[in-house]
C-alpha positions as CSV (number, residue, x, y, z in Angstrom):
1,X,0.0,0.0,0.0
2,X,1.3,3.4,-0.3
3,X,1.1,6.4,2.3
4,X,-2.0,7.9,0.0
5,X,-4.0,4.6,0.7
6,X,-2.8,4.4,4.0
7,X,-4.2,8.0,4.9
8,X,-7.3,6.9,3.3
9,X,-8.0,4.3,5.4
10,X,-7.1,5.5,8.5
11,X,-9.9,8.7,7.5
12,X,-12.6,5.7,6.6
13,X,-11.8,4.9,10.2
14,X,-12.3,7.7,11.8
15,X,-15.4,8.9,10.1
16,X,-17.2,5.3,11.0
17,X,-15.8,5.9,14.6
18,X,-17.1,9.6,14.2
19,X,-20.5,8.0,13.0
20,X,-20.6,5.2,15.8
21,X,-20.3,7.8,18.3
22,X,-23.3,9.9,16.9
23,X,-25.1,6.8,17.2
24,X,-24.3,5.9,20.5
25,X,-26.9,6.1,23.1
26,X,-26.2,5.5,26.7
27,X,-28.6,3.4,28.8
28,X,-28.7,4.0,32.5
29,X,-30.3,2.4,35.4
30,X,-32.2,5.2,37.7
31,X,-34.3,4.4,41.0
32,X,-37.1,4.9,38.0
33,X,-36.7,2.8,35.8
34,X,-34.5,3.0,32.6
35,X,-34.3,5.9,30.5
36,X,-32.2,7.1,27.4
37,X,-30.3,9.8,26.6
38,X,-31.1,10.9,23.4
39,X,-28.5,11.7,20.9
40,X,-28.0,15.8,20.3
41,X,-27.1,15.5,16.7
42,X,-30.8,13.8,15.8
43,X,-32.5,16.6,17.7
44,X,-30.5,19.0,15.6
45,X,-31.3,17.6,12.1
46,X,-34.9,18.0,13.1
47,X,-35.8,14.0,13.8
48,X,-38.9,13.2,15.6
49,X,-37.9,11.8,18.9
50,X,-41.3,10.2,20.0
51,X,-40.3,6.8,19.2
52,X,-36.7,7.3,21.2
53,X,-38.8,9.1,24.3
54,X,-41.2,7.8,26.8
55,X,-44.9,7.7,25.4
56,X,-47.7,9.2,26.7
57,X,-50.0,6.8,28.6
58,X,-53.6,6.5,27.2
59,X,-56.3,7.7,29.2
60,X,-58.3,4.9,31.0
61,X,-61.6,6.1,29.9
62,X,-63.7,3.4,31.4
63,X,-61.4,3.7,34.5
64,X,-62.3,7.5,34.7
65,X,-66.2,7.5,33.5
66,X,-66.5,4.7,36.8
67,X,-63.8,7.2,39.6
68,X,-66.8,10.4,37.9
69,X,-70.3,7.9,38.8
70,X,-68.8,7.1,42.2
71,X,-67.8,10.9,43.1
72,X,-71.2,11.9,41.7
73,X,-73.1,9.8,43.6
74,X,-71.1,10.3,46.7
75,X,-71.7,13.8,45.9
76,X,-75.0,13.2,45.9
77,X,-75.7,10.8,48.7
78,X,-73.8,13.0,51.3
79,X,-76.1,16.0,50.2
80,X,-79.0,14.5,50.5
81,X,-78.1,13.0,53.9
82,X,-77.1,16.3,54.7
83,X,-80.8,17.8,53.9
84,X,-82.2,15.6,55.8
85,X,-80.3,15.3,59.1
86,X,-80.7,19.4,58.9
87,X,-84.4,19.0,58.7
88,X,-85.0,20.5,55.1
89,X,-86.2,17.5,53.7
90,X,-89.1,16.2,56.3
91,X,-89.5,12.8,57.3
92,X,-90.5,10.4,60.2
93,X,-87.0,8.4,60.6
94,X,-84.5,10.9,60.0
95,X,-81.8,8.8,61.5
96,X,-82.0,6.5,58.3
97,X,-79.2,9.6,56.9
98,X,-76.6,8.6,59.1
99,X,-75.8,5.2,56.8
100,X,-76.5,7.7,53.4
101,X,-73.5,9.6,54.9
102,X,-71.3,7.4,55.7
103,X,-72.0,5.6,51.8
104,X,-72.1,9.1,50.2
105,X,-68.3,9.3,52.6
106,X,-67.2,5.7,50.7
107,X,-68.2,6.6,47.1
108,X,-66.8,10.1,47.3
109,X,-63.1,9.1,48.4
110,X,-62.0,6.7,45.9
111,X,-63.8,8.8,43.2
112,X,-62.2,11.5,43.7
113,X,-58.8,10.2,44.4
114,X,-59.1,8.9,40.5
115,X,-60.6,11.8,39.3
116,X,-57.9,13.8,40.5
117,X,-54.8,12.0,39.1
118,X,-57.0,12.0,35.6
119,X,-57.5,15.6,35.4
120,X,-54.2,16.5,37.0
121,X,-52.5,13.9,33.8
122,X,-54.6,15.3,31.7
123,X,-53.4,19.0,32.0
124,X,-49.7,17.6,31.8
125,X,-48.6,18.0,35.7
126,X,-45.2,16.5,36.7
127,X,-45.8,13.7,38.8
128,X,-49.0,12.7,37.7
129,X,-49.8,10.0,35.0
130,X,-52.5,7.9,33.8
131,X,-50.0,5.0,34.1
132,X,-51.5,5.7,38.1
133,X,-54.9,4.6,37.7
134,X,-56.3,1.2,38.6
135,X,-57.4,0.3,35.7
136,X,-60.7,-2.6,35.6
């Protein structure tokens, strides 16, 4: 070989060493989970990055229409206790609202707990993901 082909080849080299190290993602282990770091020269030539980055969790819809029934009849159940332990609402045994209270008191706590963590995912909080509701 002469010294033009050797230059030659030792620049091939480089450039696929150049090229490996673009390419080159580092995994790392976190108290989290995994996660990537994403190469800078990919975000510079405009790449999309979704399929690199974490997705967004779908939205448990049948998960969140069951956490809104149970707040809104909780809702519900501990107003209309309320009325009638107050005396708005007249009738002979009012101390039938004590057990409407403390069902209206069930239903509302676990509805709102999921209704909460779904709105609070759903406006794009840190911390909050849809990934945390019990799903059916």
């Amino acid at each position: 070989q002469t010294e033009r082909d050797r230059q030659r080849e030792t620049e091939r080299y480089r450039l696929r060493a150049g090229e490996r190290e673009k390419k080159k993602i580092v995994n790392k282990k976190t108290a989290m989970g995994d996660y990537m770091r994403l190469d800078r020269q990919r975000r510079k030539e405009g790449e999309d990055m979704r399929p690199y980055g974490r997705q967004r969790a779908k939205a448990p819809l049948r998960a969140i229409a069951y956490a809104l029934f149970l707040l809104l009849a909780g809702m519900s159940m501990t107003g209309m206790a309320v009325l009638l332990l107050s005396g708005h609402i007249q009738t002979k045994h009012w101390d039938r609202a004590y057990p409407l209270l403390m069902v209206g008191f069930l239903l509302v706590i676990p509805g709102f707990y999921v209704s909460r963590i779904a709105f609070y995912a759903y406006c794009g909080r840190s911390g909050f993901s849809y990934d945390d509701i019990p799903t059916f």
